[in-house]
C-alpha positions as CSV (number, residue, x, y, z in Angstrom):
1,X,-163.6,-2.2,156.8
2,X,-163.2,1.5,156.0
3,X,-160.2,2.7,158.5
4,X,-159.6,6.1,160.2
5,X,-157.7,8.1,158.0
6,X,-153.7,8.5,158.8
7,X,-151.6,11.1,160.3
8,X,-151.2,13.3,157.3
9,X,-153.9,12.4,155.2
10,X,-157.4,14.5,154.9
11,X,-159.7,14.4,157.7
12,X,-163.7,15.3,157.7
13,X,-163.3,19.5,158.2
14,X,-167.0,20.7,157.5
15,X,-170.3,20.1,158.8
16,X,-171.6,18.9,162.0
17,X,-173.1,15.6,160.6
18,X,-170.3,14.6,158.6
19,X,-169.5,12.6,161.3
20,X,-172.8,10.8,161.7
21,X,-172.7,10.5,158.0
22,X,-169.4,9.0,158.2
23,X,-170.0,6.8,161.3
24,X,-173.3,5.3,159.0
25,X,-171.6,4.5,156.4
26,X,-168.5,2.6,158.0
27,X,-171.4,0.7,160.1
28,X,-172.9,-0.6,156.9
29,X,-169.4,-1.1,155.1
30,X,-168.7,-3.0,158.3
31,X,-171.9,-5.1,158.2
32,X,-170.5,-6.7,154.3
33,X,-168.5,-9.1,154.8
34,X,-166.8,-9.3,151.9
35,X,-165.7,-5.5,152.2
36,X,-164.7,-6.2,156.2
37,X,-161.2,-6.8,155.1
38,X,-160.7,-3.6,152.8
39,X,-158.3,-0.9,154.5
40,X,-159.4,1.6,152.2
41,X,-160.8,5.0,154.2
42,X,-163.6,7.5,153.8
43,X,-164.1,11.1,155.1
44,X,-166.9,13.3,155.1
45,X,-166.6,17.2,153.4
46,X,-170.1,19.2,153.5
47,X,-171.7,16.4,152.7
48,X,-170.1,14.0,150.0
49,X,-167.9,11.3,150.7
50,X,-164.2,10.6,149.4
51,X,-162.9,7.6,149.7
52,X,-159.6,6.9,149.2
53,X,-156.6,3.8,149.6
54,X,-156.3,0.0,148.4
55,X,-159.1,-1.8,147.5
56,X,-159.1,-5.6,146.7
57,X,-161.1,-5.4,142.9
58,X,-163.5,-3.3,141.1
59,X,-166.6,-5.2,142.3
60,X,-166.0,-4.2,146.0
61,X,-164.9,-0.8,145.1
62,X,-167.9,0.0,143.1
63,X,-169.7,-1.7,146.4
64,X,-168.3,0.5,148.5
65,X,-169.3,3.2,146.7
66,X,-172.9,2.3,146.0
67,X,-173.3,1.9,149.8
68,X,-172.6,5.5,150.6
69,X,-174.6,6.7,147.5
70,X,-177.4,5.0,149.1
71,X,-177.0,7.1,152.6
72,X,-179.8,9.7,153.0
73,X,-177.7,13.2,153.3
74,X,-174.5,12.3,151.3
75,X,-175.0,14.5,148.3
76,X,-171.7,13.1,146.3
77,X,-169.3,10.3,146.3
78,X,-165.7,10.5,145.2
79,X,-163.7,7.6,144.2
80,X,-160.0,8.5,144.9
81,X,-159.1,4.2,145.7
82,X,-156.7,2.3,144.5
83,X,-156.8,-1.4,142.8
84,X,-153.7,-3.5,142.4
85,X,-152.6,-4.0,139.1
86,X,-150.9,-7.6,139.8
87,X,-148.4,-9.5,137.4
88,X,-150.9,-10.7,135.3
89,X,-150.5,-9.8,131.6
90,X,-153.3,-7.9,129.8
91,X,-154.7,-10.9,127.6
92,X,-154.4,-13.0,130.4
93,X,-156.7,-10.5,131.9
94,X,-158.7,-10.4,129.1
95,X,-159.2,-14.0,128.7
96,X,-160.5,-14.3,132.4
97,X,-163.3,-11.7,132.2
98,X,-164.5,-13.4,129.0
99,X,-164.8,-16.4,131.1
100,X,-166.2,-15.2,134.1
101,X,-168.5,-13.5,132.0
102,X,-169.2,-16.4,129.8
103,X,-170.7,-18.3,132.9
104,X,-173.6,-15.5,133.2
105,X,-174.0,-14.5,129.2
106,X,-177.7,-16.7,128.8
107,X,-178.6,-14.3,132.0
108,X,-177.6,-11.3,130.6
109,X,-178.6,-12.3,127.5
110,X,-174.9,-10.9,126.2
111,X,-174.4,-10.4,122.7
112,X,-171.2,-9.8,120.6
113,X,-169.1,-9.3,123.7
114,X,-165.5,-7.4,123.1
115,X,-163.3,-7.8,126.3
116,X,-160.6,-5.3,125.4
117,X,-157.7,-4.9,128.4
118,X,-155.2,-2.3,128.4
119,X,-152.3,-1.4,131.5
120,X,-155.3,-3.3,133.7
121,X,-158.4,-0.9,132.3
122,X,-160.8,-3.1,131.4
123,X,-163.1,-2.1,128.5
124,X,-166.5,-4.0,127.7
125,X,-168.2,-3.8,124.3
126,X,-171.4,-5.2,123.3
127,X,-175.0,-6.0,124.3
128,X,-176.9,-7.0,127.3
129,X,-180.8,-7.6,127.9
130,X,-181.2,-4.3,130.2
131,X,-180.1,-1.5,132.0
132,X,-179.7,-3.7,135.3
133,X,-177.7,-6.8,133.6
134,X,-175.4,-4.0,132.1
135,X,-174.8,-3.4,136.0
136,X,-174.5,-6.9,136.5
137,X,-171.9,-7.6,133.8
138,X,-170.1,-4.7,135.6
139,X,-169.7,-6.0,138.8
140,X,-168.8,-9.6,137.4
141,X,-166.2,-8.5,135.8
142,X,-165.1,-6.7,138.4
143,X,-164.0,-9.7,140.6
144,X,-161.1,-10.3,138.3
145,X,-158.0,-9.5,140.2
146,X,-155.7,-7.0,138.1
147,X,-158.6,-5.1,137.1
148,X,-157.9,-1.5,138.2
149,X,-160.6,0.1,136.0
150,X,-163.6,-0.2,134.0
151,X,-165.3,1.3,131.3
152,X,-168.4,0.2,130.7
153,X,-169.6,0.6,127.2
154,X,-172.4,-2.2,126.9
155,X,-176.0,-1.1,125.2
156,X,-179.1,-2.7,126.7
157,X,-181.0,-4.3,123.8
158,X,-183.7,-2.5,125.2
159,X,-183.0,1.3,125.1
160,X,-185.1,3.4,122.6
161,X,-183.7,5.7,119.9
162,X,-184.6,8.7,118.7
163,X,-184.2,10.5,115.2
164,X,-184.4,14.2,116.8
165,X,-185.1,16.3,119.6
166,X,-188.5,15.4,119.8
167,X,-188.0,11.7,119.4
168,X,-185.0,11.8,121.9
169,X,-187.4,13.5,124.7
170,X,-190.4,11.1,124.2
171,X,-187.7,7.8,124.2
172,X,-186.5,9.4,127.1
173,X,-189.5,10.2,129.1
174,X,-190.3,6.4,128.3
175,X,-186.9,4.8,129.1
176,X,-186.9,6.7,132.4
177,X,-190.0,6.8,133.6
178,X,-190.0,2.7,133.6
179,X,-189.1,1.6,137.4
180,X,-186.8,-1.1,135.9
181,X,-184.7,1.3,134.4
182,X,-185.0,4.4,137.9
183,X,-187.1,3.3,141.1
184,X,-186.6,6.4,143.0
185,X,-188.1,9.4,144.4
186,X,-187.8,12.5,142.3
187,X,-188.9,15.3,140.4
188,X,-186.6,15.6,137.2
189,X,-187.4,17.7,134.0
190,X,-185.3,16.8,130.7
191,X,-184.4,18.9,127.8
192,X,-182.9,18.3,124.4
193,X,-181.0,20.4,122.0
194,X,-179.1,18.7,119.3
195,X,-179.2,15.6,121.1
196,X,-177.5,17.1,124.2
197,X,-179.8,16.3,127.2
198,X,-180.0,18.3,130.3
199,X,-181.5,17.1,133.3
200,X,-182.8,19.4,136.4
201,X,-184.4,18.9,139.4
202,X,-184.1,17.0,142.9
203,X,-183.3,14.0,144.0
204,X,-183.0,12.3,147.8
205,X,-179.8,10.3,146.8
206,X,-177.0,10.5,145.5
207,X,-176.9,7.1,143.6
208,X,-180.7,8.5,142.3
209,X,-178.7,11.4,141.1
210,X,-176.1,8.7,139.1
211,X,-178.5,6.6,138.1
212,X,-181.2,9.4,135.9
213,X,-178.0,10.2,134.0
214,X,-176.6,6.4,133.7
215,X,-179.8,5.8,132.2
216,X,-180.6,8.9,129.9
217,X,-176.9,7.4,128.1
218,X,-178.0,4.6,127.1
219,X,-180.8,6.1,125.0
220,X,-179.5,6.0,121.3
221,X,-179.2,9.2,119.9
222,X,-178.4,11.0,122.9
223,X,-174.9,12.6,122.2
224,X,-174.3,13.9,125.8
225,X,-176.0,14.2,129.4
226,X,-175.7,17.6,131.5
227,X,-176.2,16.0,134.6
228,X,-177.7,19.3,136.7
229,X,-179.9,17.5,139.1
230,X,-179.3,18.4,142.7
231,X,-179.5,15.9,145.8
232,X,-181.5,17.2,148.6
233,X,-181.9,15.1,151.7
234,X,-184.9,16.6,152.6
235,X,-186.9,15.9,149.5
236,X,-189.7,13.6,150.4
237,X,-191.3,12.5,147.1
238,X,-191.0,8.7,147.1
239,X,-192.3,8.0,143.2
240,X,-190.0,8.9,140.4
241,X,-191.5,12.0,138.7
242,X,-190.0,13.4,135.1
243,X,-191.4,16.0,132.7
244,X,-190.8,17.7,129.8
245,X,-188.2,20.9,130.7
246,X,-189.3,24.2,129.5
């Protein structure tokens, strides 16, 4: 589990419930037993969480991470860890994500898959049924030992386009306002100029924060997201709310 940080290393040096946040977040780390091994450590600054140190594989780092995201008053998470690069070549790498992968392609309904491995990053090409199996493939490839990093450039099938501006806002307003694609509690407004899309507004969590901007990507068309949306622990609205920005 997540271990006190080390004579020398950073230590939680701001607010007075960094260390409640802290202690809440180790708890739940704690309670995954898969992750109750890991040696890697977290601290708390003004409110977001840095964790930092070895971690086995890419699937529990990203666990790790999506954990504290999920804490009510963490308003960022910082991935400074570590994953062991191994002796295994890169094509040997390559080959056992195919595979893994392979086993849950009807699922994910995968498409054209390109596994392309380079000094242990781990890049995936291709097509999946959705915004959540794009997740999944993620986090499956992710158990391969040697992995150090992933860059995750699968499309969902399902993402709309848009042609223009106005095209790009309407797919958009769509894409997110669909609880498969964002289930949480927010009030977001979205612009578009020249296919660069800014979002504002508040959020509760910090993985809600991740998430609008994960899935404004994947619309096609979009050429970048401004990610301006602030997390405030004190918001309250529990349905996702987004509008056209002004």
């Amino acid at each position: 589990m997540a271990a006190p940080a080390p004579e020398g290393a950073r230590r939680n040096i701001a607010g007075p419930g960094d260390y409640a946040l802290r202690e809440k977040i180790v708890r739940l780390i704690g309670h995954e037993e898969d992750l109750g091994q890991e040696v890697f450590r977290v601290i708390l600054v003004n409110g977001g969480a840095v964790f930092s140190g070895p971690v086995k594989n890419c699937a529990l780092k990203r666990k790790a991470l999506v954990i504290a995201s999920l804490v009510r008053g963490v308003i960022n998470v910082t991935d400074e860890m570590s994953v062991p690069r191994g002796d295994v070549t890169d094509n040997e790498l390559a080959k056992a994500v195919a595979s893994v992968l392979d086993g849950a392609a009807e699922s994910l309904e995968m498409k054209d898959l390109d596994v392309q491995v380079a000094d242990g990053i781990l890049t995936l090409k291709g097509t999946v049924k959705d915004l959540a199996s794009r997740t999944h493939a993620e986090e499956i490839a992710g158990t391969v030992s040697g992995i150090t990093r992933i860059a995750n450039r699968l499309q969902p099938a399902n993402a709309p386009s848009g042609a223009d501006d106005g095209m790009l806002l309407a797919a958009l307003l769509t894409y997110l306002r669909d609880f498969r694609n964002f289930d949480f509690g927010s009030d977001v407004s979205i612009k578009v100029d020249h296919g660069v899309v800014t979002l504002n507004g508040i959020v509760a969590l910090c993985l809600a924060r991740q998430q609008a901007a994960l899935a404004a990507a994947q619309v096609k068309g979009v050429v970048r997201v401004d990610n301006r949306i602030k997390v405030d622990p004190s918001f309250a609205l529990r349905q996702p709310l987004f509008q056209a920005g002004t």
